[in-house]
C-alpha positions as CSV (number, residue, x, y, z in Angstrom):
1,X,-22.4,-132.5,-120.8
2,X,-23.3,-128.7,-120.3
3,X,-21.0,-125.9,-122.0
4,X,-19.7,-123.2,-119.5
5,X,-17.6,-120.1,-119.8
6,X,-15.2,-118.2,-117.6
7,X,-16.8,-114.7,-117.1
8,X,-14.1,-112.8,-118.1
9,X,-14.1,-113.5,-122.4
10,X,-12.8,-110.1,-123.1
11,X,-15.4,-108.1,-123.3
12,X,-15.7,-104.8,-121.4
13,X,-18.6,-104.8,-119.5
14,X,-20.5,-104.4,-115.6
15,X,-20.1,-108.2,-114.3
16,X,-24.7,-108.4,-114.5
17,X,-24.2,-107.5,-118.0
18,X,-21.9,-110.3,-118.3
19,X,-23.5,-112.9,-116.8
20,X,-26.8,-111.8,-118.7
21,X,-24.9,-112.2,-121.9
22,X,-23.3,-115.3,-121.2
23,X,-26.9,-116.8,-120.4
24,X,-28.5,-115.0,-123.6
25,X,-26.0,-117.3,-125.7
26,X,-26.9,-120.8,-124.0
27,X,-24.0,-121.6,-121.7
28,X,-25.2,-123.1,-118.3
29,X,-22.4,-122.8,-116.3
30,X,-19.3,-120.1,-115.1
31,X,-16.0,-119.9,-114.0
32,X,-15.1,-116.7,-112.2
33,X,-12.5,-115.1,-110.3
34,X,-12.1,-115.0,-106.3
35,X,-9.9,-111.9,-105.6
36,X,-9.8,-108.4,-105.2
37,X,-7.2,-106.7,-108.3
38,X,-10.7,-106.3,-110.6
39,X,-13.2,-104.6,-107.8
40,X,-12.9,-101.1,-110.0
41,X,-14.2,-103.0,-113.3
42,X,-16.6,-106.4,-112.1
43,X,-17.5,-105.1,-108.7
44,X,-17.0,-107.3,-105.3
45,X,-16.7,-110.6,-105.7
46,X,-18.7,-111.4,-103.0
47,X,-21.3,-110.5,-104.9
48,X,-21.0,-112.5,-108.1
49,X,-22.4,-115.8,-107.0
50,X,-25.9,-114.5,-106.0
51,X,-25.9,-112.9,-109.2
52,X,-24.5,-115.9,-111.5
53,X,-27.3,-118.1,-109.5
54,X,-29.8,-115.5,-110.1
55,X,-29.3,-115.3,-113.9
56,X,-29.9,-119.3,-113.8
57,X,-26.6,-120.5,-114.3
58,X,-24.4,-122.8,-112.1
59,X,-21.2,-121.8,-110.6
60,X,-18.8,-124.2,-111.3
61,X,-15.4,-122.8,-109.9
62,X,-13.6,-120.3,-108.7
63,X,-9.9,-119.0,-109.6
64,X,-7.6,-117.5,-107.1
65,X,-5.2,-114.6,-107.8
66,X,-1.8,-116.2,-108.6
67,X,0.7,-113.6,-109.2
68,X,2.4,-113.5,-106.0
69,X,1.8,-117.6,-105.8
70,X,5.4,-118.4,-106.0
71,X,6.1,-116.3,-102.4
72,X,4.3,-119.6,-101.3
73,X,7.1,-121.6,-101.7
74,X,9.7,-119.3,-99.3
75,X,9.9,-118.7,-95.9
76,X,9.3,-115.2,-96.2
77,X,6.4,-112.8,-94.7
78,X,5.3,-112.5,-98.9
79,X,4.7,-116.2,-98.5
80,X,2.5,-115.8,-95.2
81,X,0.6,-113.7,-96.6
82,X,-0.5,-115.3,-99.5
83,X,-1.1,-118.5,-97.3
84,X,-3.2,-116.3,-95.3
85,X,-5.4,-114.9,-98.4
86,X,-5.6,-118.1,-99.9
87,X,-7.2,-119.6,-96.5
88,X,-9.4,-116.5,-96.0
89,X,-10.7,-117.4,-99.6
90,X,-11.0,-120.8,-98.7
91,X,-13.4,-120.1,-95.5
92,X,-15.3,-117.5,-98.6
93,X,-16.1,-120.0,-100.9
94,X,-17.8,-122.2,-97.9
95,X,-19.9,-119.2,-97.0
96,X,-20.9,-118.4,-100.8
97,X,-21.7,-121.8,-101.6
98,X,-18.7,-122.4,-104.6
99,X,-17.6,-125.9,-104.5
100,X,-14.1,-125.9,-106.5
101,X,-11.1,-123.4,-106.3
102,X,-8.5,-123.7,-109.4
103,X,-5.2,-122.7,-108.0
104,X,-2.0,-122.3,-109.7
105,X,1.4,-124.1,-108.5
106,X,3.7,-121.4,-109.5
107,X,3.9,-118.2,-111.7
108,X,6.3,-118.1,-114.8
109,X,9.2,-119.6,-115.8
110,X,11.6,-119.6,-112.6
111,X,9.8,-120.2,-109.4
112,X,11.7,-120.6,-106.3
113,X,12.6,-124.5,-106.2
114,X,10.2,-126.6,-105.1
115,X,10.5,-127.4,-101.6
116,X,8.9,-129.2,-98.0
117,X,8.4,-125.8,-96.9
118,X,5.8,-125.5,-99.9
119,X,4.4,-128.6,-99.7
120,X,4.0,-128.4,-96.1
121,X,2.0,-124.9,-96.8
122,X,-0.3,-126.4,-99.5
123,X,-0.9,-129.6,-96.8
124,X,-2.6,-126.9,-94.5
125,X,-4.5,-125.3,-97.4
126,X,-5.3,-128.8,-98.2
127,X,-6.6,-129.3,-94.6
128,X,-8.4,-126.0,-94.7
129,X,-10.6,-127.0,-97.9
130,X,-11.4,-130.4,-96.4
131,X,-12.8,-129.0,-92.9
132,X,-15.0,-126.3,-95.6
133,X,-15.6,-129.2,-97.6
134,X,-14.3,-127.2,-100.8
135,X,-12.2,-128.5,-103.6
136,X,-8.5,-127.8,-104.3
137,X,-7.4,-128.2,-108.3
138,X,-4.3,-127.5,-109.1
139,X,-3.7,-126.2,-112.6
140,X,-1.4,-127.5,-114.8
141,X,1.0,-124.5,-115.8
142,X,4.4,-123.8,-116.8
143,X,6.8,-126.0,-114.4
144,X,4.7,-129.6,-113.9
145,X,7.1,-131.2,-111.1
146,X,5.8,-128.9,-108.5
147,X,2.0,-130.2,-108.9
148,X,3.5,-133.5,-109.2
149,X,5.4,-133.6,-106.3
150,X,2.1,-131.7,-104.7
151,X,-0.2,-134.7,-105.8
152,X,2.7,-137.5,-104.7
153,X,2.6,-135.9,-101.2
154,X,-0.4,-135.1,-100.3
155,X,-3.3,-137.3,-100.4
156,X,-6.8,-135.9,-100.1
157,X,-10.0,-136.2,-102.1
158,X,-10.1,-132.4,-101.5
159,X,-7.1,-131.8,-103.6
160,X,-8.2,-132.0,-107.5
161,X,-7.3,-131.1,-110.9
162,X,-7.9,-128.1,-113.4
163,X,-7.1,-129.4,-116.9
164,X,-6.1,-126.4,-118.8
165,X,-5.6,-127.5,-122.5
166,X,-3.9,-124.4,-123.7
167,X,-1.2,-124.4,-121.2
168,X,-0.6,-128.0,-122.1
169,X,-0.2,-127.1,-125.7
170,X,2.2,-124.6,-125.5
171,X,3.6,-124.9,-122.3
172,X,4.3,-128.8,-121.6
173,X,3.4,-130.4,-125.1
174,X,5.2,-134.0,-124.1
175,X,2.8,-134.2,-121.2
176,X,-0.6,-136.1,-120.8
177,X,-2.2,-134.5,-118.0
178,X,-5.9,-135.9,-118.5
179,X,-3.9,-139.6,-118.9
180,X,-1.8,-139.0,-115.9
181,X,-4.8,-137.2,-113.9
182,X,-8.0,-137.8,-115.2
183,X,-9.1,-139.5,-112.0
184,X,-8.7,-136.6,-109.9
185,X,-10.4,-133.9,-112.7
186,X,-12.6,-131.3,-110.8
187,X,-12.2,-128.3,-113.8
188,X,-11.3,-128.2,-117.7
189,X,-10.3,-124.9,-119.0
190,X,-10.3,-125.4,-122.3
191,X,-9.2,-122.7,-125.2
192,X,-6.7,-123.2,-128.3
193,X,-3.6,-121.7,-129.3
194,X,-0.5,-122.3,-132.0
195,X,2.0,-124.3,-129.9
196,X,4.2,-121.3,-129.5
197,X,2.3,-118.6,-126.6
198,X,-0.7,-118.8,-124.5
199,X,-3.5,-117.5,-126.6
200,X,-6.8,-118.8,-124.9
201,X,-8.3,-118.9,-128.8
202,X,-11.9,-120.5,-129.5
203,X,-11.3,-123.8,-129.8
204,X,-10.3,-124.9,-133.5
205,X,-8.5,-121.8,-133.7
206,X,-5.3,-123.2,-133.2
207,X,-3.5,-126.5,-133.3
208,X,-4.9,-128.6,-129.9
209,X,-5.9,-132.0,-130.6
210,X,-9.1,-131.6,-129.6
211,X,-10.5,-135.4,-130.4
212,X,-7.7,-136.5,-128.0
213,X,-9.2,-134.5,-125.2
214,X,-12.4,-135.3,-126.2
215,X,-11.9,-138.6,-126.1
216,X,-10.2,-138.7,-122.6
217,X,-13.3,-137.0,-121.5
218,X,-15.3,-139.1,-122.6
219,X,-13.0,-142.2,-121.4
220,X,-13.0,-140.6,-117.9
221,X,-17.3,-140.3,-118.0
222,X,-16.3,-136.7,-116.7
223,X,-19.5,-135.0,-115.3
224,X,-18.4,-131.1,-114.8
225,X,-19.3,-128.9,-117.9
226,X,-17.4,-128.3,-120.6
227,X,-15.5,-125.0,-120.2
228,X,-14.0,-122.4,-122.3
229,X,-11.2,-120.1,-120.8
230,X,-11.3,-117.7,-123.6
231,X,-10.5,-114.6,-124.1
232,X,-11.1,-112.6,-127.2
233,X,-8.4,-109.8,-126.5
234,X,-4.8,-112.3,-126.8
235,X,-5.6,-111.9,-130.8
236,X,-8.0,-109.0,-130.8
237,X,-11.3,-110.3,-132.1
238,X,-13.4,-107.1,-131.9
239,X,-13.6,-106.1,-135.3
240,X,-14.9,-109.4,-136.2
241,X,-17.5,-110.3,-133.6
242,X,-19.5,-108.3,-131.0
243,X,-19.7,-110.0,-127.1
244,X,-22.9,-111.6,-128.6
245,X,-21.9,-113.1,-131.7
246,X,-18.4,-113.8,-129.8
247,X,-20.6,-116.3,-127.0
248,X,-22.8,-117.6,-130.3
249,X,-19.3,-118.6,-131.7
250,X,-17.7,-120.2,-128.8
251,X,-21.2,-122.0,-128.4
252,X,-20.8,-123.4,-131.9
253,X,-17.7,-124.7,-131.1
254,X,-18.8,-126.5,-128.1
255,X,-21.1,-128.3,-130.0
256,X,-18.6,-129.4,-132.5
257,X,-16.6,-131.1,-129.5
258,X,-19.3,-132.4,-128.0
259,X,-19.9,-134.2,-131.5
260,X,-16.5,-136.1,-130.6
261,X,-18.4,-137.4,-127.5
């Protein structure tokens, strides 16, 4: 199992720069983000893939922007238009070759209830990735009934699931998603925290159970990398480590979990 990192860690650089880093310090694989809020700082994301695949390194996934994601669920022209983005991206990720996007179910605490109207949207999303032949995986965040409901309605081997161990932690600690979901797992984003707020520490940096992932992994056979969702700026880090010695760390730590393998 390869170790691979979401390029955004925290670390303030041009988007080559980061890649370059992120292969320096022996990951294989990235994670990167498929939207337009972060052109200023990372530059156009249509241009990341030719340069993650010219630095060496796989592209594993893509995220989609998910702040506006709970307009999705209303009947509203908010809601259209993120259905319209989210399809555009869709037809994107076809044309630069990315196989998986990781899309959120809902944003905070109090989406809109879930609803046909949504479901019916994500069906035609659904339908979208499959004539692209692109994957779907839906994160587990805050509120688990609307993936739930999303998985118990629509049935596609386009429509996957992100495993974000974090979010499970502090979010929804009673739940087992890699018990319940394993079988559909397309994308682990995996990063520590207390229990109490979203972190996205190294991993042994907070309380996770990390040989009760490991070991689902490892029951499952998964086959993607292993991937970190870091991000050294929830608990300011900068003082202690520099980007380099911040990868070197994170690399460490990937090899202790894959000692649990």
């Amino acid at each position: 199992m390869n170790l691979g990192i979401y390029t955004w860690f925290g670390f303030m650089y041009p988007f080559s720069d980061i890649i370059k880093l992120i292969k320096e310090a022996g990951f294989k694989s990235v994670m990167t983000w498929w939207g337009d809020e972060f052109v200023n700082i990372i530059g156009p994301k249509e241009q990341h893939a030719e340069i993650i695949r010219n630095a060496g390194l796989e592209l594993e996934n893509a995220h989609f922007p998910f702040e506006n994601v709970n307009d999705i669920w209303e009947d509203t022209a908010a809601g259209q238009e993120i259905f319209d983005q989210y399809c555009s991206y869709i037809d994107e990720l076809k044309l630069y070759n990315v196989p998986t996007a990781v899309v959120h179910t809902t944003s905070g605490d109090y989406p809109p209830p879930c609803n046909q109207f949504g479901i019916d949207r994500f069906k035609r999303l659904i339908e979208r990735a499959e004539k692209n032949n692109v994957n779907i995986a839906l994160e587990n965040v805050y509120r688990p009934e609307y993936m739930d409901s999303l998985f118990e309605n629509i049935k596609s081997d386009r429509l996957k699931f992100c495993y974000d161990s974090g979010h499970e932690n502090c979010f929804t600690p009673g739940n087992d998603y890699l018990a319940k979901y394993g079988d559909k797992l397309a994308a682990l984003h995996l990063h520590d925290n207390d229990g109490a707020s979203d972190q996205h520490l190294l991993p042994f940096m907070g309380n996770v159970k990390w040989e009760r992932v490991m070991a689902h992994l490892k029951r499952l056979e998964y086959k993607g990398s292993l991937s970190f969702e870091v991000d050294s700026q929830y608990i300011d880090v900068s003082k202690e480590y520099t980007a380099s010695e911040y990868l070197s760390e994170a690399i460490k730590r990937g090899s202790k979990l894959l000692d649990f393998v």
